[in-house]
MISE-749037 format. One record per residue (C-alpha): x, y, z; residue in one letter; residue number from 1. Coordinates in steps of 0.2 Angstrom, whole numbers. Each point is the difference from the previous one (the first is absolute). Last residue first. Example, Ala and Ser with C-alpha at 12.3 -4.5 7.8 and 13.67 -1.06 7.14 Angstrom:
BEGIN
u; v; w; residu; num
68; -5; 36; s; 2
-6; -17; 3; a; 1
//
This chain:
BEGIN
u; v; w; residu; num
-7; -117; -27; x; 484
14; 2; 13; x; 483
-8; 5; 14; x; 482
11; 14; 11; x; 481
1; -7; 18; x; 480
-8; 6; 17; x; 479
3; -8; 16; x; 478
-16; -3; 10; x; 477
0; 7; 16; x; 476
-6; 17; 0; x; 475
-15; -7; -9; x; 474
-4; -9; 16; x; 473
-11; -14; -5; x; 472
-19; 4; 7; x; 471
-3; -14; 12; x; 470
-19; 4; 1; x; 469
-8; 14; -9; x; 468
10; -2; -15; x; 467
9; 14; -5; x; 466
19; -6; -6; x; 465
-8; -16; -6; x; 464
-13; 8; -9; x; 463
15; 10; -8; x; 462
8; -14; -5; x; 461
-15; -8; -9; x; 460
-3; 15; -11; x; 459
18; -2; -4; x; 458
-3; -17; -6; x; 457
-14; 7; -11; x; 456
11; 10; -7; x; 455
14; -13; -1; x; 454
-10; -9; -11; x; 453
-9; 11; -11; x; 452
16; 8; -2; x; 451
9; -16; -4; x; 450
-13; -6; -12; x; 449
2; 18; -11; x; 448
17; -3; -2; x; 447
12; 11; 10; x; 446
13; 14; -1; x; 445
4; 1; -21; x; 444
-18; -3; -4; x; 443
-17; -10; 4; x; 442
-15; 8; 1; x; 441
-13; 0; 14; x; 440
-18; -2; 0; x; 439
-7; 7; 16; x; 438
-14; 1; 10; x; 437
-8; -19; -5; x; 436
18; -9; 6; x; 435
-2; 13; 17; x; 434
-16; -10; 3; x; 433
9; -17; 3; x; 432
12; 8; 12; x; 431
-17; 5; 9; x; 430
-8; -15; 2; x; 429
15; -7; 8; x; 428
-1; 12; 12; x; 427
-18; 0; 4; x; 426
4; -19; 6; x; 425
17; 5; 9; x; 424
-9; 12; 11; x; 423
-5; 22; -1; x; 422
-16; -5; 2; x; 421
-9; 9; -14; x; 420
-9; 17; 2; x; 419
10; 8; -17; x; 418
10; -16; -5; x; 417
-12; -2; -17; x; 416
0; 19; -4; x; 415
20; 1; 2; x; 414
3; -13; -11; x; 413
-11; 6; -13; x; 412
7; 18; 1; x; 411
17; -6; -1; x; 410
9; 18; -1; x; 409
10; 6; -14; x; 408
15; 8; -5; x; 407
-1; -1; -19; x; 406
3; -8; -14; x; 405
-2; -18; 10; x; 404
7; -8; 11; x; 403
17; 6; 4; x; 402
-7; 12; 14; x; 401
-14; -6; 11; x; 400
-12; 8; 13; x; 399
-10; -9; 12; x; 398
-12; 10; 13; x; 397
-9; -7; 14; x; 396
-14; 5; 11; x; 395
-10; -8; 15; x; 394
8; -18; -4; x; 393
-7; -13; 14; x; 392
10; -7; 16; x; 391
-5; 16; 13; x; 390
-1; 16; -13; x; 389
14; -5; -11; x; 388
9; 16; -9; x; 387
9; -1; -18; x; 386
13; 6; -8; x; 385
9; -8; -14; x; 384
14; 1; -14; x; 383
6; -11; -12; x; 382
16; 5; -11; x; 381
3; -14; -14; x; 380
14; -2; -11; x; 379
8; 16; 8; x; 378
16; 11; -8; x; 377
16; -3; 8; x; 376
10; 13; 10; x; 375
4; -11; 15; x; 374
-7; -16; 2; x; 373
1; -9; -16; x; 372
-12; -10; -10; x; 371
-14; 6; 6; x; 370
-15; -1; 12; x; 369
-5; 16; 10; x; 368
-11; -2; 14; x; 367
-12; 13; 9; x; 366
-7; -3; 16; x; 365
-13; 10; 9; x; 364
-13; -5; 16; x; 363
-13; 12; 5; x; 362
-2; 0; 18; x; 361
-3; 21; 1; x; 360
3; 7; -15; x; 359
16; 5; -7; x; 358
3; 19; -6; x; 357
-10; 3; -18; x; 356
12; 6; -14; x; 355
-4; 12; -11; x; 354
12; 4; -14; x; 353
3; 18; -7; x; 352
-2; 11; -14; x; 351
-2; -13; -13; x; 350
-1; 7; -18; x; 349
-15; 7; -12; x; 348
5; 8; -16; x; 347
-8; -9; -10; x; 346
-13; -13; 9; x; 345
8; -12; 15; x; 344
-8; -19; -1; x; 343
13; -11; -4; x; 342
7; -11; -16; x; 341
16; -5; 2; x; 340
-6; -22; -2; x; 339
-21; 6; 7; x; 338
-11; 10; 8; x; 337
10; 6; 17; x; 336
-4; 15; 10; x; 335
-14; -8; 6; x; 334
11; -12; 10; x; 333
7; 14; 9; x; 332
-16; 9; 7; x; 331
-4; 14; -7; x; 330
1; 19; 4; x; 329
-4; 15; -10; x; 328
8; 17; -3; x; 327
-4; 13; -10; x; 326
12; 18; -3; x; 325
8; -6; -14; x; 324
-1; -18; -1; x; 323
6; -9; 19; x; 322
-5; -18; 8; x; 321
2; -6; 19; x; 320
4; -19; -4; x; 319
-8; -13; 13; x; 318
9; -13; 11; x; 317
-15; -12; 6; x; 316
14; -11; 10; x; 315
1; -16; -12; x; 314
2; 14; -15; x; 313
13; 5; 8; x; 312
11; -16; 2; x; 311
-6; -4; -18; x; 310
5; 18; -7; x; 309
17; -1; 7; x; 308
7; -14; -9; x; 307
-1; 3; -18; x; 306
-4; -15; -10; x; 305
-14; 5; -10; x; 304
9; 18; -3; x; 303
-12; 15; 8; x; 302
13; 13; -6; x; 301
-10; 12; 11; x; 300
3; -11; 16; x; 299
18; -2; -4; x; 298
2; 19; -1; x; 297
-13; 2; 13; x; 296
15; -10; 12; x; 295
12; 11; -9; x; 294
17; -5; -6; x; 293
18; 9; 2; x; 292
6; -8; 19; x; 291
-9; -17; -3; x; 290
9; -2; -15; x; 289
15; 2; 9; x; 288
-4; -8; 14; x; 287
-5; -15; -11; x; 286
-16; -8; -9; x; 285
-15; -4; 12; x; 284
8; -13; 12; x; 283
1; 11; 14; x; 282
-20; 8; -2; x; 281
-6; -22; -2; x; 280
10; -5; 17; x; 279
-7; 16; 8; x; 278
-20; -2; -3; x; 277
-3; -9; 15; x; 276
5; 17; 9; x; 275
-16; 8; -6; x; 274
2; 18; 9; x; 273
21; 1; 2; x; 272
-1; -8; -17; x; 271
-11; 11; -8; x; 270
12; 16; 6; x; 269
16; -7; -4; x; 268
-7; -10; -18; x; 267
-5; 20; -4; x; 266
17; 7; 3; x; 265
9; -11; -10; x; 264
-15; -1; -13; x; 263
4; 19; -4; x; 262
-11; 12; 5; x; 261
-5; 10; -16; x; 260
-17; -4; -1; x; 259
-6; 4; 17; x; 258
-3; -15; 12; x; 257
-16; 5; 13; x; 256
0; -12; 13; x; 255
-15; -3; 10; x; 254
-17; 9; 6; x; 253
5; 2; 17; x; 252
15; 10; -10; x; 251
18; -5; -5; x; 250
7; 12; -16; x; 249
15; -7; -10; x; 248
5; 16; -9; x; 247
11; 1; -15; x; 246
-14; 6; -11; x; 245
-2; 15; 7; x; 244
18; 3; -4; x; 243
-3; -1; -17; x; 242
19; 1; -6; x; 241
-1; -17; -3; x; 240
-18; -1; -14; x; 239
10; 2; -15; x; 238
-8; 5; -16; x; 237
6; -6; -16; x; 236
-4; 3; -17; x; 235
10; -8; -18; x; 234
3; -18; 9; x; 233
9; -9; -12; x; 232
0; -19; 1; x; 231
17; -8; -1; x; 230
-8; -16; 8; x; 229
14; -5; 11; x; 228
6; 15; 5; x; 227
-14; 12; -3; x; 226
-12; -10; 5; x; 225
7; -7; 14; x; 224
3; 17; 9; x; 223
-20; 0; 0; x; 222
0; -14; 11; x; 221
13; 5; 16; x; 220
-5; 19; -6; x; 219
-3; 4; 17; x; 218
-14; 13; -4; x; 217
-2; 5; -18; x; 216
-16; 3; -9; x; 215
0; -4; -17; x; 214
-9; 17; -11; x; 213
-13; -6; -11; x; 212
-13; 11; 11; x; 211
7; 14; -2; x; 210
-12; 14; 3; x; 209
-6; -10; 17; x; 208
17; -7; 4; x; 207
7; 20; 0; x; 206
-17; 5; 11; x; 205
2; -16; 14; x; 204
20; 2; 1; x; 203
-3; 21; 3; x; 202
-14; -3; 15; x; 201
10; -14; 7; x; 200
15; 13; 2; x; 199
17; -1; -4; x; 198
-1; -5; -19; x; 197
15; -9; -8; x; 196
-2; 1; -19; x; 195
10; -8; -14; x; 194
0; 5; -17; x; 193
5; -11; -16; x; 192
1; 6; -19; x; 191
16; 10; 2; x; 190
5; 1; 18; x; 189
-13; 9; 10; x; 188
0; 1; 18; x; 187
-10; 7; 13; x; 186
2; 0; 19; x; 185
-15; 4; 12; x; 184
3; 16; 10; x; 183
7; 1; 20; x; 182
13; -11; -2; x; 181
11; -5; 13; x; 180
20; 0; -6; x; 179
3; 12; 13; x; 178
-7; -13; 15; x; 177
12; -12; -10; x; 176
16; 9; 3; x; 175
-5; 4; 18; x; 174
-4; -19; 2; x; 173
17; -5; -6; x; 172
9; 14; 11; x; 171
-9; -9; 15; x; 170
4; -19; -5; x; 169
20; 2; -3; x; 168
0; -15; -9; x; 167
6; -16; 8; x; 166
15; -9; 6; x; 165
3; -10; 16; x; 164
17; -7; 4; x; 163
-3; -20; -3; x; 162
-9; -11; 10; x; 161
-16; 5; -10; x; 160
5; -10; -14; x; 159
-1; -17; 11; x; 158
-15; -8; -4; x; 157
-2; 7; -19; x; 156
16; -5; -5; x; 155
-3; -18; 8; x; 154
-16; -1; -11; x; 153
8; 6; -17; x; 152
13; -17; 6; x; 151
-16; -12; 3; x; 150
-8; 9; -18; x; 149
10; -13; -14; x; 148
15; 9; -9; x; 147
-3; -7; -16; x; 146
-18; 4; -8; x; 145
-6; 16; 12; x; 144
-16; 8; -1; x; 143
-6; 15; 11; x; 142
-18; 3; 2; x; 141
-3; -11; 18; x; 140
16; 8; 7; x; 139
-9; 12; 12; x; 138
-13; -14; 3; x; 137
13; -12; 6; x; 136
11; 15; 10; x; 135
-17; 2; 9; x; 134
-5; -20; 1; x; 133
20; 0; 9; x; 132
-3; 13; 13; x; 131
8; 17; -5; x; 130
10; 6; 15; x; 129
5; 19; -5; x; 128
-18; 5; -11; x; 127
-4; 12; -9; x; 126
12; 7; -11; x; 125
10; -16; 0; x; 124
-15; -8; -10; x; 123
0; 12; -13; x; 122
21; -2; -1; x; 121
-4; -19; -2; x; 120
-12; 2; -15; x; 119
15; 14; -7; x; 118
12; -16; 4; x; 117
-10; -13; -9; x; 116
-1; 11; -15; x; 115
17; 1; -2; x; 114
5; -16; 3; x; 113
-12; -8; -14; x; 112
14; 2; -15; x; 111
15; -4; 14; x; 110
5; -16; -7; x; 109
5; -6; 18; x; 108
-8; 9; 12; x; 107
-5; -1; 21; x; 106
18; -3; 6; x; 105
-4; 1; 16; x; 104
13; 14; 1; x; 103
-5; 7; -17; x; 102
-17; 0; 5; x; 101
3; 7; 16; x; 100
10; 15; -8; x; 99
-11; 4; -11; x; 98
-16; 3; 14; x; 97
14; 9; 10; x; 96
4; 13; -16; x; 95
14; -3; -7; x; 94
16; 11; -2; x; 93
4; 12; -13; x; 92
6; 17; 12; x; 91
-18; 8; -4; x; 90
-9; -16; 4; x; 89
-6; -10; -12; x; 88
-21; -3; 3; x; 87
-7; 11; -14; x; 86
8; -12; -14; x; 85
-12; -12; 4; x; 84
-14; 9; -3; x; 83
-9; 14; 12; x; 82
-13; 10; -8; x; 81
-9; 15; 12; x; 80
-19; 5; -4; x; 79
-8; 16; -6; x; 78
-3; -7; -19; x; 77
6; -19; 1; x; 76
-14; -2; -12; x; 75
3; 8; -14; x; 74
12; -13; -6; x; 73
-11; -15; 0; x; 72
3; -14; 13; x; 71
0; -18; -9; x; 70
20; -2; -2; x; 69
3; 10; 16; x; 68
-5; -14; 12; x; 67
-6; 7; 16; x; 66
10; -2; 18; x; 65
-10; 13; 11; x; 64
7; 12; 13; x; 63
-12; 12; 12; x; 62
8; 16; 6; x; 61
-8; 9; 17; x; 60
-13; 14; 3; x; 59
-14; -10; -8; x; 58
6; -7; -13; x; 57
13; 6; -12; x; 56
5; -10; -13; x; 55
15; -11; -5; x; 54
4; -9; -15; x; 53
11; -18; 2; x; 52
6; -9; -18; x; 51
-3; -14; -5; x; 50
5; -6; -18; x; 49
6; -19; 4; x; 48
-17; -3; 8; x; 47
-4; -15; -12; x; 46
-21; 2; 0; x; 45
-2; 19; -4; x; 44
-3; 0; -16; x; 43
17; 3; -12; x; 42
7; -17; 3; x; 41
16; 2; 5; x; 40
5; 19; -3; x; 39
16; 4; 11; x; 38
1; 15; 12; x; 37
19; 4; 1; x; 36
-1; 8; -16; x; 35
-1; 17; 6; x; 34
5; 7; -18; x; 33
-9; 14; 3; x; 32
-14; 2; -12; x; 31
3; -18; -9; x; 30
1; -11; 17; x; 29
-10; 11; 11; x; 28
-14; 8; -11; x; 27
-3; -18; -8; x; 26
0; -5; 17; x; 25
-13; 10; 8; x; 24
-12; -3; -16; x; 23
-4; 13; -14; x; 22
-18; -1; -1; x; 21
-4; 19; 4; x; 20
15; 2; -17; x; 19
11; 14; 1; x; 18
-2; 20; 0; x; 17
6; 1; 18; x; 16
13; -2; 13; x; 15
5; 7; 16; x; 14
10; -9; 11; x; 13
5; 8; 19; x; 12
14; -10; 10; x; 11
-1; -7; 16; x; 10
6; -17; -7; x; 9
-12; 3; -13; x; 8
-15; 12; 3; x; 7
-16; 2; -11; x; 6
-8; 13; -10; x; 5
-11; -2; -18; x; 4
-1; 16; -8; x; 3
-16; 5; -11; x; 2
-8; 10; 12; x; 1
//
């Protein structure tokens, strides 16, 4: 089927013959003249494109802010669009999350508002007393230059107080359970084709023949290199509408992550298992971002200073890999050779991410440095787990990101600790060892002395947060971004 289906405002939209690249926002502003969605940056970072899509799940409705200027077209195939202009009333009055920011007076210019109020109409969705870290991490991908966020805050605190207003969830997920398909959607528009498989079974054939063909998952990276790097992409195949692939699977032998499982939902899962890992999963980009992207998305990209592969790495994570009808599995780090360079053969993709559950005693910590807190990209990411057996080092594991072209662990580190006393003598040692792991380079983020540095600072850190005596309560220290 050629057509691609979705509902706005209740309503059903058909299109075809256009470009699979066109974005959410192109179609909006130019298509339909909504042009309440603003293009600030055109990758995700400003926020002033949000809109809110909703998806069945389960038997119920989940909403998710995303930013329309990196979503392709084709993707809201079987899903609902909200945008700003969905929230007027039929008599032209405000919706409750509009009306608390006018009241707090939450705008000035106005060019961000819109985006901050379809993050805030998310968040209404789910929640009626949002704490203050929840309304933070809401916001975290909305920009403002002249209002300042106290007064966006305020709206957020008291827009519930207002007469509630929602869609009508049951006739939504009727109009969505018809939009389910059953067959994979195919699309041709001049020399580009799109393809959305259902099954695993049809994904693994069509990348097999086409093995020049982008994958497509969350699209928080590819999006990119269309809007920023005006590259074409003449064959896609989108992995979404796999629903196999949207499964997180929890067995004896640990979490299964399929491919199409979006880093929202993965961070949930890994943080209810590796708790320590939080700080790092909310400071991974923004809700948004969060809300489109896929933790073997990240994973497959295997960017040098990519958070997520460090923090699994550290656990043992391993890559469940599919060509045709083979699979193979590797562990993470082996999926890596070099600057973009990984180990999968034509045609061969990740199926799904394995995930060991925590061992008993083992210690983990992951630590981001940057420049900002929230939605910045890491100078250094470190990541360790380790297990003491009385006062010595029974196993440990180091991984680093910003140091080097790949995700990496610190072999020679780790051989020198392994069946040391886990004291301040074998530290020291081992700071020194991390300088002959790595050799870093300095850029935009850091120099090359203050990654060294601050890497071997955080090794410190960490021996004070595990130490077999007077371990620091990591609970307890507070938590800054690092300006490098």
């Amino acid at each position: 089927m050629s057509l691609v289906r979705f509902l706005l405002d209740g309503k059903l939209i058909e299109i075809d013959d256009f470009d699979p690249t066109r974005s959410v926002l192109q179609y909006l502003r130019e298509d339909l003249r909504r042009v309440g969605s603003k293009e600030g940056c055109a990758e995700g970072d400003c926020g002033a494109c949000t809109v809110v899509v909703a998806e069945l799940e389960g038997e119920g409705l989940r909403y998710r802010a995303v930013n329309a200027c990196i979503q392709f077209l084709p993707t809201l195939d079987g899903k609902a669009l909200f945008t700003v202009e969905s929230l007027k009333a039929a008599d032209g009055g405000l919706h409750p999350v509009q009306q608390s920011m006018v009241d707090h007076h939450g705008s000035q210019c106005g060019f961000c508002t819109p985006g901050f109020i379809m993050s805030m109409f998310a968040l209404y969705q789910h929640s009626k007393t949002p704490s203050r870290a929840e309304i933070d991490d809401a916001l975290s991908g909305n920009l403002c230059r002249c209002t300042g966020y106290r007064p966006i805050v305020d709206a957020c605190v008291h827009m519930h107080e207002y007469p509630e207003v929602k869609p009508d969830a049951q006739k939504l997920i009727a109009q969505l359970r018809k939009l389910r398909r059953e067959r994979a959607l195919s699309l041709k528009h001049r020399q580009a084709s799109y393809f959305a498989p259902v099954t695993i079974d049809e994904l693994a054939a069509r990348y097999h023949d086409n093995p020049d063909a982008q994958l497509l998952a969350g699209g928080t990276d590819v999006g990119l290199w269309v809007t920023k790097q005006l590259r074409e992409l003449p064959a896609i195949i989108y992995l979404g509408n796999v629903d196999a692939l949207r499964q997180v699977k929890i067995g004896a032998d640990g979490i299964e992550i399929g491919a199409a499982v979006t880093l929202a939902d993965a961070f949930d899962t890994l943080e209810q298992h590796y708790p320590k890992f939080g700080e790092m999963f909310r400071r991974f980009a923004s809700i948004p971002v969060r809300n489109a992207g896929t933790l073997v998305g990240n994973v497959a990209n295997g960017s040098p200073i990519g958070d997520s592969m460090p923090a699994l790495i550290a656990v043992k994570a391993r890559v469940r890999l599919r060509r045709g009808d083979d699979s193979r599995e590797l562990a993470l780090e082996e999926l890596y050779l070099d600057y973009m360079k990984n180990a999968l053969q034509p045609g061969e993709f990740i199926e799904a991410l394995l995930v060991p559950l925590p061992q008993r005693d083992t210690q983990v910590r992951c630590y981001k440095l940057s420049k900002r807190y929230d939605q910045d990209i890491s100078a250094v990411c470190a990541a360790f787990a380790m297990r003491l057996d009385g006062d010595a080092v029974a196993e440990i594991r180091i991984a680093l990101g910003g140091m080097a072209a790949i995700p990496k662990r610190a072999s020679l580190t780790e051989a020198y600790l392994l069946g040391e006393r886990w004291d301040e003598p074998t530290l020291v040692t081992a700071m020194q060892k991390l300088g002959e792991d790595f050799a870093p380079l300095s850029d935009m983020r850091a120099s090359a002395a203050y990654r060294a540095r601050t890497t071997a600072n955080l090794l410190h850190r960490f021996y004070l947060e595990t130490r077999p005596e007077h371990a620091l309560d990591a609970n307890a220290v507070s938590v800054f971004a690092v300006t490098a």
